[in-house]
C-alpha positions in Angstrom: 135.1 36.7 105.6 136.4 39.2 103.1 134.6 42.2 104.7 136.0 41.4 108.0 139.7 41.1 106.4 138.8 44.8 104.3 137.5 46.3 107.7 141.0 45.3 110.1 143.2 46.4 106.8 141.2 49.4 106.7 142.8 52.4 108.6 141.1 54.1 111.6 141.0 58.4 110.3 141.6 60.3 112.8 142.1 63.9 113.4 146.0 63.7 111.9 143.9 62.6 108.9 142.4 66.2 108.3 143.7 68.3 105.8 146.6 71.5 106.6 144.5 74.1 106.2 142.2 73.0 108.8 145.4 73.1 111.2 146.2 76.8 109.9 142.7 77.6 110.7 142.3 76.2 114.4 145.5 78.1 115.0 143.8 81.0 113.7 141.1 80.6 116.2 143.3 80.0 118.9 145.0 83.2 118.6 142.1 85.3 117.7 140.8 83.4 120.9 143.9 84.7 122.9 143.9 88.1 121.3 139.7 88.7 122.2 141.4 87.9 125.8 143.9 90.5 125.9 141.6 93.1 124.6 138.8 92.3 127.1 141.7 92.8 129.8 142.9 96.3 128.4 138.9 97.1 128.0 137.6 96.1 131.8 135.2 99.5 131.5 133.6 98.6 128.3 133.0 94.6 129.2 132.6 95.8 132.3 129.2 98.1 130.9 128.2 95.3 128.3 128.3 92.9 131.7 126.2 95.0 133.4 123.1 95.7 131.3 121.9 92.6 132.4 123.5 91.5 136.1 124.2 92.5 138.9 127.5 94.1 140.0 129.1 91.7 142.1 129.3 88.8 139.7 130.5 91.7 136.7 134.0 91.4 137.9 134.2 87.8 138.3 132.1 87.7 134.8 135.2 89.7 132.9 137.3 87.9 134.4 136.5 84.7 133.8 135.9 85.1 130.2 139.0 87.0 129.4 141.1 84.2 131.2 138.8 81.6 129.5 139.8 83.4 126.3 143.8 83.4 126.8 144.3 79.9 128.1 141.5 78.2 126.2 142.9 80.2 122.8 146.8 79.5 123.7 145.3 75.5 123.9 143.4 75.6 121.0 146.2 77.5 118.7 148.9 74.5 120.2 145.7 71.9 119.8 146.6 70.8 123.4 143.5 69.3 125.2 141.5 70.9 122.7 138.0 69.3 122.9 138.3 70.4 126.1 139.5 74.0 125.6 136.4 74.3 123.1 134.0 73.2 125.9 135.4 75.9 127.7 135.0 78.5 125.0 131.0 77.6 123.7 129.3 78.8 127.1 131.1 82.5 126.6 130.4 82.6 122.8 126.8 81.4 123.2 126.5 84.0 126.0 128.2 86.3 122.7 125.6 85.4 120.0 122.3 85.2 122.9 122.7 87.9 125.5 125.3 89.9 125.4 125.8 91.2 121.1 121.8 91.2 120.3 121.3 93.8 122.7 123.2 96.3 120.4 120.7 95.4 117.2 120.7 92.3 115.0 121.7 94.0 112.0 124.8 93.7 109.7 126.2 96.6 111.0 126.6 94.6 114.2 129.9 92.8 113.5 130.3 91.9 117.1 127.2 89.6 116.7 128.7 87.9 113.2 132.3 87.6 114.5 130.6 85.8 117.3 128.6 83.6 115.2 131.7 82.5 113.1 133.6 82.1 115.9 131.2 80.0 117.8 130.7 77.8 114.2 134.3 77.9 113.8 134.1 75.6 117.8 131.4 73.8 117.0 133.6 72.6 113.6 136.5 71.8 115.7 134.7 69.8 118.4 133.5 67.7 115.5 136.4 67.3 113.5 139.3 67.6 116.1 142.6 69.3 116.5 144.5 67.6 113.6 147.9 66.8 112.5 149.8 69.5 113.4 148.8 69.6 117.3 150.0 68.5 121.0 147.3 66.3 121.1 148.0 64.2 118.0 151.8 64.3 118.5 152.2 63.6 122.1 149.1 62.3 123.8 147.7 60.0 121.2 148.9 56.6 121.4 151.4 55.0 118.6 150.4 51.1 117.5 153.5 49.2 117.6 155.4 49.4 114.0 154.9 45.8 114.3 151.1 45.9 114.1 151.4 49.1 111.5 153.1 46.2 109.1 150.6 43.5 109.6 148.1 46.2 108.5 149.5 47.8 105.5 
């Protein structure tokens, strides 16, 4: 009887749970994210090359693309933490294509920093699909649901 009264007292954590600095850091992402975006934009030749060491040329254009629009809006959503599992799903497929195809080709080495900044960066998503978006985010102030202040009392 008492471990059923401890466990409805006991309050669900959540992602508004996790510390600031986990907030300053998903922002970080976000807009490193958004930044790796623009530059692929402002760099089409040189993605455009990397791209096609190992495809063909009709799917290089859609290929930069792609990734530099997945980098803007997915980094933008991460950095607000708006739909941000999801914006992370959409970012792991380009950063494992990063880390696997597309940075080894140049050397693993630690003068690659490419390859490492990938690596982190791809960690970095993996943290945040885990943990979540936090306090300080879209998702945690808009679209997660309030309990009634009623039932927060009966609780506390």
């Amino acid at each position: 009887m008492d471990i059923t009264h401890n466990a409805s007292r006991s309050r669900h954590k959540t992602s508004a749970s996790n510390p600031v600095w986990m907030d300053s850091l998903r922002i970080l992402l976000g807009l490193f994210l958004f930044v790796k975006g623009i530059l692929f934009l402002e760099h089409t030749s040189d993605v455009f090359y990397i791209f096609s060491q190992s495809q063909d040329i009709i799917s290089l254009r859609k290929a930069s693309v792609i990734t530099s629009g997945v980098h803007i809006v997915g980094g933008l959503m991460i950095a607000f933490g708006c739909l941000t599992r999801l914006a992370i799903l959409l970012q792991i497929p380009v950063l494992l294509g990063a880390v696997l195809v597309v940075n080894p080709q140049r050397g693993v080495h630690l003068e690659n920093t490419e390859l490492w900044v990938s690596f982190v960066v791809l960690s970095l998503l993996l943290f945040f699909m885990i943990v979540g978006p936090g306090r300080y985010s879209v998702d945690n102030k808009i679209l997660r649901q309030r309990r009634p202040k009623a039932q927060e009392d009966r609780h506390t």
